[in-house]
N, C-alpha and C positions, 0 to 999 in steps of 0.2 A: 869343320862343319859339325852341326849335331846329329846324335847318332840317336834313330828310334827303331825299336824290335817289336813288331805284330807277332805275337803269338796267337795262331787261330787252330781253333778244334771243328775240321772238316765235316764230324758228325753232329753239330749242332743248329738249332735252329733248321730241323728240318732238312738237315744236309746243306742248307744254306750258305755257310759262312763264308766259301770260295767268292761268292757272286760279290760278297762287298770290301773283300779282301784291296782289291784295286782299288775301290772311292778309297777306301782308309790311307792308299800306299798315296797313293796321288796328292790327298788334301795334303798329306803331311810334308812330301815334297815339298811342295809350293808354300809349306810353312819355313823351308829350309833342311829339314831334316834328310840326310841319309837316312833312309829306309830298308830293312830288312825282313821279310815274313818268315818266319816258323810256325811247320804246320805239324800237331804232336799227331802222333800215329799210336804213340804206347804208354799206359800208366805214368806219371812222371817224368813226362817230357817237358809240360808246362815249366813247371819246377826248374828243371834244369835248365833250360832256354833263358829263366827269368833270372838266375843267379849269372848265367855267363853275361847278361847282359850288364848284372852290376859290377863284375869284376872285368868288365870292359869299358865301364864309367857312360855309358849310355844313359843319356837324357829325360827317355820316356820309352816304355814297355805298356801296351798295348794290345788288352785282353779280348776277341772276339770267340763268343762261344759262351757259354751258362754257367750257374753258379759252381757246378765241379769244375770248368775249366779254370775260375778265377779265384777259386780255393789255391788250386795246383800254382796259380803261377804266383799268389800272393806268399806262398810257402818260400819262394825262389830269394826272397828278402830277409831271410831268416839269418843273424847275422852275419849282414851285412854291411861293411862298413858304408858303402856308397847305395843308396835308396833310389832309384828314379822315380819321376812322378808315374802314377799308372794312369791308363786311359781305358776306359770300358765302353766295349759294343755289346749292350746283352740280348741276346738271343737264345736262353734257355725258355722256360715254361713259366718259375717265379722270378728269378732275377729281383731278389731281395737286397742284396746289397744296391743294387742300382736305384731300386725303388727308393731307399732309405736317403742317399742323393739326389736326388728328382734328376736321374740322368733319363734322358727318352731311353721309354721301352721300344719307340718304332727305330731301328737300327740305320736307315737315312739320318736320322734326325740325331740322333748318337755321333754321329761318322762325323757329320756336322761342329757338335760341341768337342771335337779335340783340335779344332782350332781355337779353343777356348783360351785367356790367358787366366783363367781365375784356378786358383786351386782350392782344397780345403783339407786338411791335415786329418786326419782317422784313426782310432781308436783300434787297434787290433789283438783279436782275443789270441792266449797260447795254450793250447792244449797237450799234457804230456810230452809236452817238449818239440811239439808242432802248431804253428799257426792258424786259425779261422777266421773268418771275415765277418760273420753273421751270428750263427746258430749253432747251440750242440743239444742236445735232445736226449735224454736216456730214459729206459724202462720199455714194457711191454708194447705201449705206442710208437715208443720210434721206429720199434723192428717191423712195426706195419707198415709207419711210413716210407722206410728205405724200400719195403716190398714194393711200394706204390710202382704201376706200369707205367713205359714210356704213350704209350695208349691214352690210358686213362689223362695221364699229366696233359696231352692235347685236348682231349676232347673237354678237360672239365677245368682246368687251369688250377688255380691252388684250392679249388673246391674238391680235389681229388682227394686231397688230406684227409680235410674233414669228412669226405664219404668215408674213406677206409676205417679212418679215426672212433667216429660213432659206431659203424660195423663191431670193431674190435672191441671196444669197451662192452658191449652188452655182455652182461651174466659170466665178465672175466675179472678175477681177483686184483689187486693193484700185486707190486713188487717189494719187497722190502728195501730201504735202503735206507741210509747213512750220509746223512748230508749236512755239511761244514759250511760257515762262509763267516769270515770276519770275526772270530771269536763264539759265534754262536751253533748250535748242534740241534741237526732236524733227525729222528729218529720215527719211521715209521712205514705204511706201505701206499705203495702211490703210480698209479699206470703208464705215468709222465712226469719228466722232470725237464724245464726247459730252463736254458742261460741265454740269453739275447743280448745282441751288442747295440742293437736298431730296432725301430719301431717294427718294422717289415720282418714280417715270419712269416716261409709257408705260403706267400703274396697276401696274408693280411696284414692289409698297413698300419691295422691300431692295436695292433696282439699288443706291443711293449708303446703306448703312445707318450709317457714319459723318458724313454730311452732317446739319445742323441747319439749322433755318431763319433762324438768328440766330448762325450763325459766323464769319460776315464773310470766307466761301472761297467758293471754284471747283472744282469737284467733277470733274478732268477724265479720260478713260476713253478711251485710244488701242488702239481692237482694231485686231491683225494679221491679215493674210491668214489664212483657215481655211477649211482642206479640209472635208468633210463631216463625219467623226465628232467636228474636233474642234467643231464648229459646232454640234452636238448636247452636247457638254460643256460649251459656255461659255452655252449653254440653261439648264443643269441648274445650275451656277454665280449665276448671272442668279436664277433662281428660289429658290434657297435664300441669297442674300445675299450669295455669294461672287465676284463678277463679278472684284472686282478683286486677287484671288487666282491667277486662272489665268492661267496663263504666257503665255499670246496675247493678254493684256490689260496696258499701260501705265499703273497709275493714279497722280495726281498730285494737290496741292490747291497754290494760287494764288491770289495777289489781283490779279491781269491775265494773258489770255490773247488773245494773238496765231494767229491762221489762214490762213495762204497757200496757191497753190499753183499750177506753171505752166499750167493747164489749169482748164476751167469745172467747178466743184464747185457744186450747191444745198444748201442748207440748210432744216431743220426749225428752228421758232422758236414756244415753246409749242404744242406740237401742229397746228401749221401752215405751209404751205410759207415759207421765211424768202428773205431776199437770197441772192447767187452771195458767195462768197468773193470778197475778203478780210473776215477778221471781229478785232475788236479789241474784245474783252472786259473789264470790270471791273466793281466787285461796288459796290454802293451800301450799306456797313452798317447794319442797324438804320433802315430809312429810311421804312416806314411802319408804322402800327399796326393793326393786323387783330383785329378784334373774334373771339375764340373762344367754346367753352362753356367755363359754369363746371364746374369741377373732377368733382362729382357727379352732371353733365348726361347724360342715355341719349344715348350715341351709336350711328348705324350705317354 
């Protein structure tokens, strides 16, 4: 029989993710699968859940809970020789990876497409010698965004960012740093430095609107110092898709990106606080398969 492992994180979505724990066990039944749920309680339990399931040759892993649960378990594949497809319920606040799939944000309708038989094969970013799915973020901005509150993230959804974002940037100097990618060297100071694997950053779907999930790039986005209005223009850029058109923006694509700097920078890493600098980036092509909906699936 085949074998699938739900790994759900109890405090996500509201506290929700118990309530559809069951539709997920059940649908998959009656797909055939022996079902099993793990539910993490502790840092790096996703992780380990998701490696025991590959070296148990299980079929399909099965992530319910928001983008740090499906960081954590996306790590669990980290060589690995056996890969199972993954399936995603998103119930975080952005759910960016999800986005980037046109997997439903409404988590019925999620539960739904892992009766799917389609897959699509995913690009997966390696950071230091650890996995990400989505985003890495460095300089004085990120450290705002990891501050961002679980509060704020409901009430204002990925507008939380840009609130905090704008806030922080007024009348604050950029960072220095040291940035590599593909032979070329960026030297200078800057309050954000973004690498994108998907369109979807932050839940704006047009931050990287050239980035695919299966391009086998690095999506990288060097903003310059910005006084106020123009921080209010690279908003309105950001918003309508055009981030990396405005002239206070460095955009670049790469299959390795290098991040220095002489002074302590933190980072953002999928939607969560990540290591200090230095960061040494590269892109894992096409390296796991992510169950979507079929073609003429209702999404929302």
């Amino acid at each position: 029989m085949k074998q699938a492992i739900i790994i759900m994180n109890p405090s996500s979505g509201k506290e929700e993710a118990p309530a559809f724990v069951d539709s997920a066990a059940g649908l998959l039944r009656a797909q055939g699968y022996e079902t099993m749920v793990k539910e993490t309680e502790a840092e790096g339990d996703a992780t380990r859940f998701c490696a025991e399931a590959c070296a148990a040759g299980c079929e399909l892993v099965v992530s319910i809970g928001g983008d740090g649960t499906l960081h954590e378990t996306i790590n669990g594949f980290e060589a690995q020789a056996h890969r199972p497809r993954l399936g995603i319920v998103p119930l975080g606040t952005v759910n960016d990876f999800a986005r980037a799939l046109h997997i439903p944000l409404d988590p019925p309708l999620a539960i739904a497409a892992l009766a799917s038989s389609r897959t699509r094969r995913v690009d997966i970013g390696r950071l230091n010698g650890r996995l990400f799915a989505n985003v890495v973020a460095a300089g004085p901005l990120a450290e705002t965004l990891s501050a961002v509150s679980s509060e704020d993230k409901s009430r204002f959804g990925a507008l939380a960012y840009f609130k905090e974002g704008v806030k922080d940037l007024l009348g604050r100097p950029g960072h220095p740093f040291v940035i590599r990618y593909d032979g070329t060297v960026w030297e200078g100071e800057s309050p954000l430095f973004i690498a994108a694997l998907t369109n979807s950053v932050g839940g704006f779907e047009r931050l990287a609107p050239d980035a695919a999930v299966d391009d086998g790039l690095i999506h990288g986005f060097i903003v310059k110092d910005l006084s106020f209005f123009r921080t209010l223009t690279a908003g309105l850029s950001l918003l309508r898709g055009h981030l990396q058109d405005h002239k206070d923006v460095i955009y670049f694509t790469a299959k390795q990106v290098s991040v220095s700097s002489p002074s302590l920078a933190g980072t953002n890493v999928d939607g969560e606080e990540g290591p200090l600098l230095p960061l040494e980036l590269d892109i894992l092509p096409r390296h796991i398969d992510v169950l979507v909906p079929e073609p003429d699936a209702v999404t929302s």
